[in-house]
FIBA-465566 format. One line per field, with one value per residue: residue in one letter; chain; x, y, z of N, C-alpha, C in turn. Coordinates in nm, 3 decimals, decimal comma. Layout:
<vexpas>
aa <- [A|...]
ch <- [A|...]
n.u <- [X|...]
n.v <- [Y|...]
n.w <- [Z|...]
ca.u <- [X|...]
ca.v <- [Y|...]
ca.w <- [Z|...]
c.u <- [X|...]
c.v <- [Y|...]
c.w <- [Z|...]
</vexpas>
This chain:
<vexpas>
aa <- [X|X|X|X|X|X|X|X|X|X|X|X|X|X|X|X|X|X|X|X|X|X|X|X|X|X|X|X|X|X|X|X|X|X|X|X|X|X|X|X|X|X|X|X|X|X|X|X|X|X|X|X|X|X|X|X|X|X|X|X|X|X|X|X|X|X|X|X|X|X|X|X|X|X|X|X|X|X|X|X|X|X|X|X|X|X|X|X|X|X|X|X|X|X|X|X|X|X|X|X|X|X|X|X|X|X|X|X|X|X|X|X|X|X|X|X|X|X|X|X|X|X|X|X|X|X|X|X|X|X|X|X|X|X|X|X|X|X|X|X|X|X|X|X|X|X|X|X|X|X|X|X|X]
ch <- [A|A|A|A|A|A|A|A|A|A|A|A|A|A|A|A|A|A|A|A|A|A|A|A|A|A|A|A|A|A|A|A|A|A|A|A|A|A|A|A|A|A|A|A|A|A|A|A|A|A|A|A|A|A|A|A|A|A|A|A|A|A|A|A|A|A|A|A|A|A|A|A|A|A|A|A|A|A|A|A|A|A|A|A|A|A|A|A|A|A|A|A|A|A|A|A|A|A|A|A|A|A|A|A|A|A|A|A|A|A|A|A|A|A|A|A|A|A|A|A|A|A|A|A|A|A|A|A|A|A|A|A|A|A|A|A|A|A|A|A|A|A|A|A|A|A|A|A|A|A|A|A|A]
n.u <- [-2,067|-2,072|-2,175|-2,032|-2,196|-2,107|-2,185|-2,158|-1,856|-1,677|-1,671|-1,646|-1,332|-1,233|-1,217|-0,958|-0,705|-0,808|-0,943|-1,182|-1,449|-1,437|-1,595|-1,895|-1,875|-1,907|-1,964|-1,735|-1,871|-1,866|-2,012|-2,034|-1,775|-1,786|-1,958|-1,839|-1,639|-1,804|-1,879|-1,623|-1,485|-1,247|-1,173|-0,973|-0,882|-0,793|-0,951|-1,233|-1,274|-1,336|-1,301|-1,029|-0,873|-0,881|-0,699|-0,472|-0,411|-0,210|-0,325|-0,498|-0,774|-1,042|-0,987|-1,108|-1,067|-0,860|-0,953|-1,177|-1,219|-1,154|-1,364|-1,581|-1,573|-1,742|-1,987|-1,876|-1,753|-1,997|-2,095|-1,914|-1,861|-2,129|-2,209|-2,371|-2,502|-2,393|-2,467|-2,414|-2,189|-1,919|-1,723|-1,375|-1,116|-0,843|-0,531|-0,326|-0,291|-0,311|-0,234|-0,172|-0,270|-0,454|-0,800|-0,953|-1,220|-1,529|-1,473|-1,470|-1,470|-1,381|-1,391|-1,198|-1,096|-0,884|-0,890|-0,690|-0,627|-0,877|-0,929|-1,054|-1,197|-1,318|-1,586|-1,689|-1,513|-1,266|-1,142|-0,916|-0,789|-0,717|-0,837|-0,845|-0,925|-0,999|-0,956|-1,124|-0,964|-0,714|-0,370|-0,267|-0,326|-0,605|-0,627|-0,545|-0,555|-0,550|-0,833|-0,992|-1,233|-1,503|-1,683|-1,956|-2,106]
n.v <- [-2,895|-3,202|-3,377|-3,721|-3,983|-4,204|-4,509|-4,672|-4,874|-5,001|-4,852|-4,664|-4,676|-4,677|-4,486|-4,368|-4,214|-4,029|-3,733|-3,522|-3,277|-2,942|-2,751|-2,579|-2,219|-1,969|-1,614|-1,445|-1,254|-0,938|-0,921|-1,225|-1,226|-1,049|-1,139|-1,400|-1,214|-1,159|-1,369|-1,512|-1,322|-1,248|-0,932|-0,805|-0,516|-0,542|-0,740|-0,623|-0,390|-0,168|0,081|0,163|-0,073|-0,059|0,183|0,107|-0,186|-0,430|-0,553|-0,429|-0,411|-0,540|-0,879|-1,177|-1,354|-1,632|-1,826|-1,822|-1,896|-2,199|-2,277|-2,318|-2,576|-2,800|-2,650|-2,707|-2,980|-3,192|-3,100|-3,209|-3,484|-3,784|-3,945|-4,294|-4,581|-4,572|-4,459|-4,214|-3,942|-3,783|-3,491|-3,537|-3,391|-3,198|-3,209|-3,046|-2,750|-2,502|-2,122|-2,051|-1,800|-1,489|-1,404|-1,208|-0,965|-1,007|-1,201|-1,528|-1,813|-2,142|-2,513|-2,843|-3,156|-3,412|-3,787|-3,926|-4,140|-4,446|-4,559|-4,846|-4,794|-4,842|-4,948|-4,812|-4,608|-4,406|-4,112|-3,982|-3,643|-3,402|-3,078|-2,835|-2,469|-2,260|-1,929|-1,717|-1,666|-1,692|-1,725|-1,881|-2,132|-2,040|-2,201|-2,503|-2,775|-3,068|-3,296|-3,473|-3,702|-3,910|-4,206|-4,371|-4,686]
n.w <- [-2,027|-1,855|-1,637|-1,447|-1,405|-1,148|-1,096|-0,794|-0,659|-0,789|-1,041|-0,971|-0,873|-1,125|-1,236|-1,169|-1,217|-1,452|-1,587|-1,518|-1,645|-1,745|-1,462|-1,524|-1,624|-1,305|-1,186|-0,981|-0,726|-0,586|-0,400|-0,320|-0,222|0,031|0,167|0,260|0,371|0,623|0,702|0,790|0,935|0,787|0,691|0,544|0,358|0,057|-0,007|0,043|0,027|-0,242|-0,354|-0,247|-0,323|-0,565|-0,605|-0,468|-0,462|-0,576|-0,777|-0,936|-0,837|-0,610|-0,461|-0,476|-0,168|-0,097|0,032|0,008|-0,256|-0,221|-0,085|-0,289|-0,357|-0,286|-0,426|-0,682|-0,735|-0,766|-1,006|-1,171|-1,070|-0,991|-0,731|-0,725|-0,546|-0,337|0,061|0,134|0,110|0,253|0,286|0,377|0,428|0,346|0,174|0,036|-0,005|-0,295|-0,399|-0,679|-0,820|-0,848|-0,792|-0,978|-0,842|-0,967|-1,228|-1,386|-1,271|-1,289|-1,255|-1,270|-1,196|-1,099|-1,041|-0,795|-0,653|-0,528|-0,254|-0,017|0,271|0,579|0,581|0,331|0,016|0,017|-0,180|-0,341|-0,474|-0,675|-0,768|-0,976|-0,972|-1,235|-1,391|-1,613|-1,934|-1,737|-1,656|-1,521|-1,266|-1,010|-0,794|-0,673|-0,514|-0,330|-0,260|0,000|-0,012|0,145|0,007|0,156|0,118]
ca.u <- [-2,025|-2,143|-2,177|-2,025|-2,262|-2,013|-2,236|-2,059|-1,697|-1,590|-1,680|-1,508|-1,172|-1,184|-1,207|-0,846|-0,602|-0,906|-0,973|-1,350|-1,481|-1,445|-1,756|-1,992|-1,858|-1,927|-1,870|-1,707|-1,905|-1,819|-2,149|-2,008|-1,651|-1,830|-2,024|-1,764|-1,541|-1,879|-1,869|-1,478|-1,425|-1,141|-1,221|-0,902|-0,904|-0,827|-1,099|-1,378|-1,191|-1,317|-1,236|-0,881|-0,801|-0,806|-0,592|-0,328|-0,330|-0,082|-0,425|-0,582|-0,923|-1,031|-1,004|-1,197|-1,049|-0,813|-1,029|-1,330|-1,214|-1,127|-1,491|-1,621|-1,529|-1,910|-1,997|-1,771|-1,750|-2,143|-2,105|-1,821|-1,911|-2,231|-2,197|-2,458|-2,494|-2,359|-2,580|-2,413|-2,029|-1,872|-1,551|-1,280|-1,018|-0,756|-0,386|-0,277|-0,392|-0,201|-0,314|-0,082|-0,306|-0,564|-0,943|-1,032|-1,392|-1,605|-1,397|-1,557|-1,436|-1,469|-1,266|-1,206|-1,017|-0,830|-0,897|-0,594|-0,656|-0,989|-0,860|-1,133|-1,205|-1,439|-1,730|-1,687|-1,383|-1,163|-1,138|-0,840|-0,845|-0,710|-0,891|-0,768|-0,968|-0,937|-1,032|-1,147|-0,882|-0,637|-0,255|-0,213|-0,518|-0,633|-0,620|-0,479|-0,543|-0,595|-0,925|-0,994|-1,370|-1,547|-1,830|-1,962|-2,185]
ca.v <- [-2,971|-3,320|-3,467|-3,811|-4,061|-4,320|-4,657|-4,795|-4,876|-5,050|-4,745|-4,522|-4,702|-4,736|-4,314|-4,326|-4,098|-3,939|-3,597|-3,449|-3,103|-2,866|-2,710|-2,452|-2,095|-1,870|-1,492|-1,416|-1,105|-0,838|-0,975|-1,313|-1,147|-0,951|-1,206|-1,412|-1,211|-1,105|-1,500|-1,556|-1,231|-1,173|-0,802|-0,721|-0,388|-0,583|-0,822|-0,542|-0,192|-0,145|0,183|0,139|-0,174|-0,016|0,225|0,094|-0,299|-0,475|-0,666|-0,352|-0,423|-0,628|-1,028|-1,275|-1,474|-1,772|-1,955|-1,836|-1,991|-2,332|-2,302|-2,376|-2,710|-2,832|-2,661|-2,789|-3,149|-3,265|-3,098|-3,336|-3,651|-3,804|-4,136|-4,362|-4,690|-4,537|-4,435|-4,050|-3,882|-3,652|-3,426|-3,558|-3,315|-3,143|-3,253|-2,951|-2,631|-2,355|-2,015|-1,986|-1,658|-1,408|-1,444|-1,072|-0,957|-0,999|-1,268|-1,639|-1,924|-2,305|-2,598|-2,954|-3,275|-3,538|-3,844|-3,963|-4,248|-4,434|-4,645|-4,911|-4,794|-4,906|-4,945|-4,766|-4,586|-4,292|-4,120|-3,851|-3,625|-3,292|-2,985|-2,678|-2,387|-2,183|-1,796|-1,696|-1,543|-1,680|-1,786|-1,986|-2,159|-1,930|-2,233|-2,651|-2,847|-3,218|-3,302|-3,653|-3,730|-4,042|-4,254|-4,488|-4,783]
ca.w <- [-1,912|-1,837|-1,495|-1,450|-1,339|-1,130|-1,047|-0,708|-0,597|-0,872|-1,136|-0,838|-0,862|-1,292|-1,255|-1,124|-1,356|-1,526|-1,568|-1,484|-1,622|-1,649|-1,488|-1,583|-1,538|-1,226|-1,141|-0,841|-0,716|-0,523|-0,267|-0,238|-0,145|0,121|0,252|0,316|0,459|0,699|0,752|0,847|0,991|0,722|0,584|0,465|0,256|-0,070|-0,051|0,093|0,024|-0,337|-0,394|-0,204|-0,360|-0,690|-0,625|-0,414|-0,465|-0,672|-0,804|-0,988|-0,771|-0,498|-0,534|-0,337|-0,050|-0,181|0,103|-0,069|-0,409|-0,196|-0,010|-0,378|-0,349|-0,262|-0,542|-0,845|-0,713|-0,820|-1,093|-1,214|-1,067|-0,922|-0,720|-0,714|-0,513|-0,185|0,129|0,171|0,076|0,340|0,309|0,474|0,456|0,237|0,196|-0,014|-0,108|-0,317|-0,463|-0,755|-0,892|-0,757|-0,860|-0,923|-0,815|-1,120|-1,281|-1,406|-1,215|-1,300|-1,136|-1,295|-1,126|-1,158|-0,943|-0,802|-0,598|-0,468|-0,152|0,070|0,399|0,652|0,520|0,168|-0,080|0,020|-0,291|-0,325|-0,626|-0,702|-0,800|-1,037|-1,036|-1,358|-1,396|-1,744|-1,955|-1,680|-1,734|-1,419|-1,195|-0,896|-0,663|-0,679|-0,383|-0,317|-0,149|0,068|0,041|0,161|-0,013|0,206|0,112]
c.u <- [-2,119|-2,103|-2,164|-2,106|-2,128|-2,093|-2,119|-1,905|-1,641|-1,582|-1,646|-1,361|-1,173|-1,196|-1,028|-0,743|-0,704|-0,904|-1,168|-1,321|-1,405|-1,612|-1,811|-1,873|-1,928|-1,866|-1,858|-1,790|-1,846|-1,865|-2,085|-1,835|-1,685|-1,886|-1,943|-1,669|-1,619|-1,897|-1,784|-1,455|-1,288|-1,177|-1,088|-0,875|-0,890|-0,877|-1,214|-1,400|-1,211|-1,261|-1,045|-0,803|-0,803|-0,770|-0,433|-0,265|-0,294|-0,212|-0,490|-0,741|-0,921|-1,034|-1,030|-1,045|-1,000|-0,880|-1,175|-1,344|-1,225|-1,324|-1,578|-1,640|-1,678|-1,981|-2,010|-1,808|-1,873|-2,143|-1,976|-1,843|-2,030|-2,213|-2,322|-2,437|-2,439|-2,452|-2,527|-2,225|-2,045|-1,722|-1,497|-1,167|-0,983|-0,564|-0,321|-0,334|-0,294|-0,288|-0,221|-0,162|-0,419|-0,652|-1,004|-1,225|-1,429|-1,567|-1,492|-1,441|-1,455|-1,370|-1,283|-1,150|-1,016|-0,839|-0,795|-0,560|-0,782|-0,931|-1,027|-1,062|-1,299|-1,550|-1,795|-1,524|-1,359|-1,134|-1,014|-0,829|-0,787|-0,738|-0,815|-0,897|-0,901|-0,987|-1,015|-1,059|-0,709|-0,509|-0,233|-0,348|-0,471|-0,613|-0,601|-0,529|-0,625|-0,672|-0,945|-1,197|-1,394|-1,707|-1,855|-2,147|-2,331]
c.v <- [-3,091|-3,395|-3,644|-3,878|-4,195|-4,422|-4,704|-4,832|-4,911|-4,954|-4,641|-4,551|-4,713|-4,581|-4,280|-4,294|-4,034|-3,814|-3,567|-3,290|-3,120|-2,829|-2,620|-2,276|-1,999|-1,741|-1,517|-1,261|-1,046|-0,877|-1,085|-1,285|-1,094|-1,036|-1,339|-1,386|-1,139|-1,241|-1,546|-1,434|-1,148|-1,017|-0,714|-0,663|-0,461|-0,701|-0,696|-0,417|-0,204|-0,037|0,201|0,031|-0,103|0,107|0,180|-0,108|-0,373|-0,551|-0,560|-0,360|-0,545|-0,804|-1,092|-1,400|-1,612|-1,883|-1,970|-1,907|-2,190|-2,383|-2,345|-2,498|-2,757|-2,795|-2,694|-2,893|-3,209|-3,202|-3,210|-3,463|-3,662|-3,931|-4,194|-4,471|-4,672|-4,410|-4,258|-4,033|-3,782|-3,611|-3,484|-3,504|-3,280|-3,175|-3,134|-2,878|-2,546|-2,277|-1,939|-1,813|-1,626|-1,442|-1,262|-1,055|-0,918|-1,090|-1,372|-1,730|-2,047|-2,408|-2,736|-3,020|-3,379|-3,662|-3,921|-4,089|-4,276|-4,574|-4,699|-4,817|-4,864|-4,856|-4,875|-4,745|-4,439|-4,217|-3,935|-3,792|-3,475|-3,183|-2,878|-2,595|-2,287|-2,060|-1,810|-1,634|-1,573|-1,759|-1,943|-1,997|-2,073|-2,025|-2,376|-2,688|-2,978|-3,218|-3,462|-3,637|-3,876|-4,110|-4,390|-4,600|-4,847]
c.w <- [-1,894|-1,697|-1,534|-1,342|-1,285|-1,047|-0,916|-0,683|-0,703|-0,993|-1,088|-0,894|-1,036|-1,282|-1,222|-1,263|-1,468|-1,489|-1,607|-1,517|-1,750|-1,596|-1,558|-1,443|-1,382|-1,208|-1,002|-0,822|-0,559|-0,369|-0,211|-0,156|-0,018|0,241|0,325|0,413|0,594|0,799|0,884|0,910|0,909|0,644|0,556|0,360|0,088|-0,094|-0,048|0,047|-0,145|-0,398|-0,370|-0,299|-0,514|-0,691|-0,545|-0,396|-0,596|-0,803|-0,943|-0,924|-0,691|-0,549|-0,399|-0,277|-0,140|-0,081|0,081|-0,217|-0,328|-0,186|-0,167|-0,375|-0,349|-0,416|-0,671|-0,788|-0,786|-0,948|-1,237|-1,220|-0,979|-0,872|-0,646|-0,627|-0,361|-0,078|0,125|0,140|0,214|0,276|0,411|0,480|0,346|0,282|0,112|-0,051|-0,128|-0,392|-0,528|-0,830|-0,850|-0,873|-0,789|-0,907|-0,958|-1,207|-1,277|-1,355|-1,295|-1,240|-1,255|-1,214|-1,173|-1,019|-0,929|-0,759|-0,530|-0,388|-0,037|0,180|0,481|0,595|0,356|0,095|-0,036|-0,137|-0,266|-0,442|-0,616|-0,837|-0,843|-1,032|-1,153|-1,345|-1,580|-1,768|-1,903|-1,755|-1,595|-1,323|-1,053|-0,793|-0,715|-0,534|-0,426|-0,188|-0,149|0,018|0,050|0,091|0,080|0,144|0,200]
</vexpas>
């Protein structure tokens, strides 16, 4: 994996229809499943319920939170691209998220993206871009969604 160095607005907007990544693998563990759902309050039995979840869900064992695959996001991103020449990036939202396939506990993660558009705003570039996570092994990605972030200048 190689982190893209992107120099400034104008090496923002020449990234548009590229693909980044993928990253470096991660397991999902059992801990960060737990601790999540100790986070969000979600502790339903086939995220938490190991013993239950492998016997009675459709999954064969428990699988982490499709809002714990999104919460990656922070993550993956720096490892893709790095932007230089601007004072600070924030998240600015999400315009789609889907969770075409479960991410069982114990499983390796990684995410790439494609940047789809990088649009002026006040004071810097809007940059919209959607994210696949992949599971090792997998047939279809565990999670898609298009994220907004802002670099400002």
């Amino acid at each position: 994996m190689t982190t893209r160095t992107v120099e400034g607005v104008e090496a923002a907007k020449a990234l548009v229809g590229e693909e980044l990544g993928p990253t470096e693998w991660i397991e999902v563990t059992q801990d960060m499943v737990n601790l999540f759902a100790d986070a969000t309050g979600d502790h339903q039995w086939i995220h938490v319920d190991v013993e239950r979840a492998e016997k009675e869900s459709p999954f064969g064992g428990p699988i982490a939170h499709g809002y714990l695959t999104l919460s990656l996001v922070p993550r993956f991103l720096p490892q893709l691209a790095r932007y230089t020449g601007f004072s600070m990036g924030v998240n600015y939202g999400t315009e789609k998220v889907r969770f075409p396939a479960p991410v069982p506990v114990g499983a390796k993660l990684r995410a790439r993206t494609v940047i789809d558009e990088v649009t002026d705003v006040k004071g810097g570039i809007q940059i919209r871009q959607t994210v696949t996570f992949e599971v090792e092994g997998g047939t279809k990605p565990a999670c898609v969604a298009t994220i907004v972030t802002r670099q400002y200048v």
